[in-house]
FIKOL-815150 format. One record per residue (C-alpha): residue in three letters; z, x, y. Coordinates in steps of 0.05 Angstrom, whole numbers, plus 5000, padded with zeros to 4 digits. Layout:
! FIKOL-815150
alaZXY ...
This chain:
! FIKOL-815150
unk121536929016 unk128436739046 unk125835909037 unk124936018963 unk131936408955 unk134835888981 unk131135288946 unk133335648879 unk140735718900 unk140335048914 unk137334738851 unk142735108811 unk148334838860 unk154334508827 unk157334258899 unk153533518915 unk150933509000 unk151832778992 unk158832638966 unk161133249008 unk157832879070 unk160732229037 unk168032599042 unk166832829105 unk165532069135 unk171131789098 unk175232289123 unk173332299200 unk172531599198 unk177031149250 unk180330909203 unk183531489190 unk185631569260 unk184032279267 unk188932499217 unk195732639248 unk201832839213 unk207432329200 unk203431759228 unk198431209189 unk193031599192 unk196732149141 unk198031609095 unk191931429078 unk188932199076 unk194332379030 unk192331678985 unk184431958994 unk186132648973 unk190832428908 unk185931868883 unk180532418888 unk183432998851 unk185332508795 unk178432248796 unk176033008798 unk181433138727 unk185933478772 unk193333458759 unk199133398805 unk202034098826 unk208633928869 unk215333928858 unk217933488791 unk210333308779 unk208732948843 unk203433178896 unk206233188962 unk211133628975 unk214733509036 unk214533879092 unk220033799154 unk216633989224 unk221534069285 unk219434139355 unk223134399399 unk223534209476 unk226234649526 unk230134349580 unk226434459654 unk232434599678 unk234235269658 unk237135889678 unk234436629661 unk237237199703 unk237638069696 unk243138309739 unk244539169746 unk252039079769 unk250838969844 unk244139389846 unk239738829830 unk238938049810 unk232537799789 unk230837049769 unk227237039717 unk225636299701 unk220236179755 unk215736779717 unk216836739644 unk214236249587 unk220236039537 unk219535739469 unk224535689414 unk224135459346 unk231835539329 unk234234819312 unk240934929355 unk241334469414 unk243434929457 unk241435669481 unk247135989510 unk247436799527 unk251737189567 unk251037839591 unk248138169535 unk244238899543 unk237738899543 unk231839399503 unk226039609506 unk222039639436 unk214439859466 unk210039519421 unk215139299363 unk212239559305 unk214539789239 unk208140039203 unk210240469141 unk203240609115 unk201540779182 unk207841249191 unk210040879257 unk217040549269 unk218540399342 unk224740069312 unk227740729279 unk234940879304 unk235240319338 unk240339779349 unk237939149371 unk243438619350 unk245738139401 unk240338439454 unk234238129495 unk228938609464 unk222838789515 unk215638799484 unk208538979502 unk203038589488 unk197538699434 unk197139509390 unk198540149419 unk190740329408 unk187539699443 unk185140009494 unk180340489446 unk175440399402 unk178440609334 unk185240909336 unk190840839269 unk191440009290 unk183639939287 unk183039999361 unk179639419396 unk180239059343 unk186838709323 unk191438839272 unk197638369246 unk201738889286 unk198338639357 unk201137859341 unk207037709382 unk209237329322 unk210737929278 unk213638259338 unk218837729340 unk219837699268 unk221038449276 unk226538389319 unk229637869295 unk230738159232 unk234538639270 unk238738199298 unk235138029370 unk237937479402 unk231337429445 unk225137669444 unk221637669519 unk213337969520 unk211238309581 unk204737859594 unk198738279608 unk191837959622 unk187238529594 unk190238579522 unk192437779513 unk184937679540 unk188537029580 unk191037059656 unk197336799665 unk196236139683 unk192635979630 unk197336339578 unk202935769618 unk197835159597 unk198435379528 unk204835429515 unk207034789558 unk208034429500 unk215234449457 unk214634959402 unk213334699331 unk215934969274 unk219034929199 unk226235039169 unk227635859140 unk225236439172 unk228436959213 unk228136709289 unk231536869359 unk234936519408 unk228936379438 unk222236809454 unk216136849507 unk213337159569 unk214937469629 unk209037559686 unk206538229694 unk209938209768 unk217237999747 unk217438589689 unk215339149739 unk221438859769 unk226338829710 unk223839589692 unk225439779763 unk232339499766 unk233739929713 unk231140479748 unk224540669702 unk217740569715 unk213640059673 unk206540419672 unk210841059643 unk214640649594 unk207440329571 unk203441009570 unk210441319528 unk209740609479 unk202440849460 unk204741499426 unk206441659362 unk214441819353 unk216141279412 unk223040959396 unk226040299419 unk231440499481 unk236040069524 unk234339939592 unk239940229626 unk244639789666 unk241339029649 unk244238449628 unk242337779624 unk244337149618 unk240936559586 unk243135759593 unk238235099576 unk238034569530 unk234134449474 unk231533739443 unk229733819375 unk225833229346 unk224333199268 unk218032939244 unk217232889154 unk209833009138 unk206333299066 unk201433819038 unk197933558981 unk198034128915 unk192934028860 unk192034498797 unk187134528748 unk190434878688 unk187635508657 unk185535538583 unk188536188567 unk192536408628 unk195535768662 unk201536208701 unk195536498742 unk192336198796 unk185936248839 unk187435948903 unk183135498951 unk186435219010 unk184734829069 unk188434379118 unk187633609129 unk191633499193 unk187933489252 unk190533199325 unk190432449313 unk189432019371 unk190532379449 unk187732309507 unk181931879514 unk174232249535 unk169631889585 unk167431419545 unk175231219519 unk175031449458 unk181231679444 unk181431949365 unk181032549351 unk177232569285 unk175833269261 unk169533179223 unk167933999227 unk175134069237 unk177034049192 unk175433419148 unk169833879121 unk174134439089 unk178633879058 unk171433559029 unk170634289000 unk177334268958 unk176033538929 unk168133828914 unk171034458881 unk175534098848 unk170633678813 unk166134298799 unk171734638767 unk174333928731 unk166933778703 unk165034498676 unk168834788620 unk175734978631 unk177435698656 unk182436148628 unk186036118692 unk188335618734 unk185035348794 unk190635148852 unk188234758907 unk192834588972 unk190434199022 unk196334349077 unk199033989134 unk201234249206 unk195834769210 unk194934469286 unk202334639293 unk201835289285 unk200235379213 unk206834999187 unk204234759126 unk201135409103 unk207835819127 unk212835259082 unk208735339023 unk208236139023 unk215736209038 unk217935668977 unk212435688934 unk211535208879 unk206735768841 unk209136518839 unk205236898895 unk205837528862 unk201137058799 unk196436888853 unk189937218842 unk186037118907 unk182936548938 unk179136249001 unk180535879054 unk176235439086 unk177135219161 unk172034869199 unk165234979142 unk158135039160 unk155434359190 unk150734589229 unk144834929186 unk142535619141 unk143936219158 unk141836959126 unk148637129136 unk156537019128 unk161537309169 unk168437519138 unk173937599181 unk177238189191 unk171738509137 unk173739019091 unk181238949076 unk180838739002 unk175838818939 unk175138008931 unk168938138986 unk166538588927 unk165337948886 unk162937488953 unk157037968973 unk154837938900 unk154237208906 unk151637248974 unk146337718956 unk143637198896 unk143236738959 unk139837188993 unk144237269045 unk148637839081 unk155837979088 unk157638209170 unk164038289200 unk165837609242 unk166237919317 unk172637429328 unk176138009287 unk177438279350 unk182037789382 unk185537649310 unk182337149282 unk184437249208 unk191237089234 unk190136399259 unk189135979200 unk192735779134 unk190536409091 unk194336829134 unk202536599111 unk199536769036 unk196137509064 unk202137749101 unk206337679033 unk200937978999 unk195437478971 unk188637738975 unk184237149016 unk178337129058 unk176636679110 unk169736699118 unk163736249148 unk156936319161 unk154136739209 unk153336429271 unk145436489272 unk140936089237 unk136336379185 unk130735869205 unk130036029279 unk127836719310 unk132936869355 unk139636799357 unk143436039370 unk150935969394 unk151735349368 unk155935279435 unk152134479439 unk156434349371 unk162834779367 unk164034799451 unk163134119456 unk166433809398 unk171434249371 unk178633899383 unk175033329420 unk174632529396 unk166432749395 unk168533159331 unk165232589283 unk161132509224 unk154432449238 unk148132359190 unk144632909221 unk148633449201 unk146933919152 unk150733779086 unk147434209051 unk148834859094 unk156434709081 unk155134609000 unk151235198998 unk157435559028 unk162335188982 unk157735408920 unk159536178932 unk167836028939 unk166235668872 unk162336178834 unk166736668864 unk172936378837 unk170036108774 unk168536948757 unk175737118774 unk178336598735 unk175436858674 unk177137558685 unk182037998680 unk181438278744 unk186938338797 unk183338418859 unk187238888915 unk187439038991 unk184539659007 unk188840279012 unk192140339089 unk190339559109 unk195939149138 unk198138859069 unk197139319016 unk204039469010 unk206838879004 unk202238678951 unk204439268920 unk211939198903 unk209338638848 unk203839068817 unk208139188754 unk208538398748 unk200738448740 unk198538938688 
């Protein structure tokens, strides 16, 4: 029954396997040379992606009618040399630098700060619709704040952060954004292995490199870790205990305090390097409603050419990643070009620096070329379905917003079920370029197909395709993948979007998730 659900879905397809695998090859090719910002190989994705939408009866969507907005990346380089210490008057000294992790994405050249107190913020959250503020009363201006890793609930199975499972609260990311607003001048994480789900080592291999990052935004000094040994040893010299001061952090009512007595004192250098590199904005105009948008986004950087494999290969060519989500915009875009116009407009963004750290994604939601609050919803599409059919899709971070309503519809015409994507747990949803447009209120899904497939009795990993080629030079176009698996995903976003396009249907985050509110403060802009 499932075979002849599908071979119907398929005959009334509007998204083409071939060209989509045609995109894909062009895309991953050598030529391209896997893709990397500000080098050859973005030139001639950027002239790929423009000739295409214009074929497709797209029009240009950036800045004084052009396509490419620019996008300026800094990364920043901490010096080796480097000096991190917490003194208590004459009761204690400790060294810092040999146990922490440091980034910074300030673009000063130098971090320089002396004596300043120090606090302790728990889990630095501010969660109105929750009713928790760890910030409240507090004064954290000029001060190296002290955070815990991960929610207050982690530990449980449900609890007002949704337990195990993480919430935009957990990222260290908002925690620093937290505090800075407030005026932090550095924002230090007490590393734990069990809720950051790496051991420390590890955690120090991925953060070796120099920070990326983009110009705005509210940042410290600088930010990162301290091991789990050093910060029993900074709460001590202030005379508290750091399993108490966790177990207290985990309650409601908990309030940011100073640790009494320390200071510290920060001195390195920083080299900032600038690199110029562009997303690539597309827009379909509406009919009726052209100030409203549905949204589609996917990025077209990938890591360009590294260190070479054992057979010296050394380009990096992102066929699944993510070459195929950037053939989905150019086959929606020609879906929505060919068929009649809808009433509202279709925006398509294919975004650079999402390698970086999501730096295309995060420039575009924080100086918009399109109002956000006149964004209706959209997809994002990271890394598609190569591999083959499934019964299923899996939506990340599942039931925050009514736009599923309309995806399980579709789904269900497919034959197919919607499931929660188990990498909800270690926050997925946050990782790729929906997220900038969902934390200022957007409804998106990131979604993909459920990692069994529908054609084989038990379950399969897929670890021989994704473990094996994900961010390595074997990440290539090849004939035998399944095209059509990826179109048949594609069709859904389309229909999807096609339906809100001609509606006039706001669609909403569901009452109490992490963005609701923020959506809300530009409802009267929508009725």
């Amino acid at each position: 029954m499932l075979e002849l659900i599908l071979a119907a879905a398929v005959a009334q397809a509007t998204i083409d396997p071939a060209i989509l695998s045609n995109d894909i090859r062009v895309l991953a090719s050598d030529a391209f040379e896997g893709r990397g910002p500000g080098t050859p190989g973005e030139v001639k994705t950027v002239d790929y992606l423009i000739q295409q939408f214009t074929a497709a009866g797209a029009q240009p969507a950036g800045e004084s009618g052009g396509w490419t907005p620019a996008v300026e990346m800094r990364r920043h380089g901490i010096s080796e040399q480097r000096q991190l210490r917490i003194r208590n008057g004459k009761r204690c000294s400790i060294d810092l630098a040999p146990e922490s992790i440091l980034w910074t994405r300030n673009p000063a050249a130098k971090v320089a700060l002396a004596d300043i107190p120090v606090e302790f913020a728990g889990h630095a959250i501010a969660a109105p619709e929750k009713g928790w503020d760890d910030f409240a009363g507090a004064d954290l201006k000029g001060k190296l704040v002290i955070v815990l890793t991960n929610d207050p609930d982690w530990r449980q199975k449900s609890g007002p952060f949704g337990g195990e499972r993480m919430s935009y609260y957990a990222r260290l990311g908002t925690k620093i954004e937290e505090a800075a607003q407030r005026g932090a001048a550095a924002v230090l994480a007490v590393h734990d292995e069990a809720s950051t789900e790496y051991p420390w080592a590890t955690t120090k291999s991925l953060f070796k490199s120099p920070a990326s990052g983009v110009a705005g935004g509210n940042q410290p000094g600088f930010a990162g870790y301290l091991s789990a040994g050093v910060s029993k040893q900074l709460f001590a010299c202030a005379g508290r205990d750091i399993a108490a001061e966790r177990k207290a952090a985990e309650t409601q009512g908990f309030r940011a305090h100073p640790l009494p007595g320390l200071r510290l004192s920060a001195a390195f250098d920083v080299d900032v390097q600038r690199t110029v590199t562009h997303n690539v904005v597309a827009v379909i105009p509406g009919s009726k409603y052209p100030g409203e948008y549905f949204v589609y986004t996917a990025h077209w950087d990938h890591l360009g050419r590294g260190k070479p494999d054992k057979t010296g290969d050394d380009i990096y060519n992102g066929a699944l990643d993510n070459a195929g989500g950037t053939a989905g915009l150019l086959a929606l875009a020609r879906a929505f070009g060919r068929s009649e116009r809808t009433e509202r407009s279709i925006l398509l963004i294919a975004m650079t620096l999402e390698e970086s750290g999501l730096l295309g994604s995060e420039f575009f939601a924080s100086h918009p070329l399109v109002p956000l609050e006149k964004m209706v919803g959209g997809f994002n599409m990271d890394a598609v379905n190569l591999i083959g059919p499934t019964g299923t899709m899996e939506v990340t971070s599942m039931g925050q917003t009514t736009l599923e309503d309309h995806l399980k519809r579709e789904l269900a015409a497919q034959g197919r079920e919607m499931k929660d994507d188990p990498n909800s747990v270690v926050g997925f949803y946050y990782r790729s370029d929906h997220f900038p447009f969902a934390k200022r209120g957007v409804p998106f899904i990131f979604a993909g197909s459920g990692w069994e497939l529908a054609d084989q009795k038990v379950p399969n990993t897929r670890e021989p395709e994704v473990g094996t080629r994900y961010h390595q030079p074997m990440d290539e176009w090849y004939p035998e993948l399944d095209f059509a698996a990826a179109a048949r995903d594609i069709e859904l976003y389309y229909r999807v979007g096609r339906t809100l396009a001609n509606s006039r249907e706001w669609p909403h985050w569901n009452p109490g998730t992490e963005f609701a509110a923020e959506r809300a403060k530009s409802d009267s802009l929508r009725r």
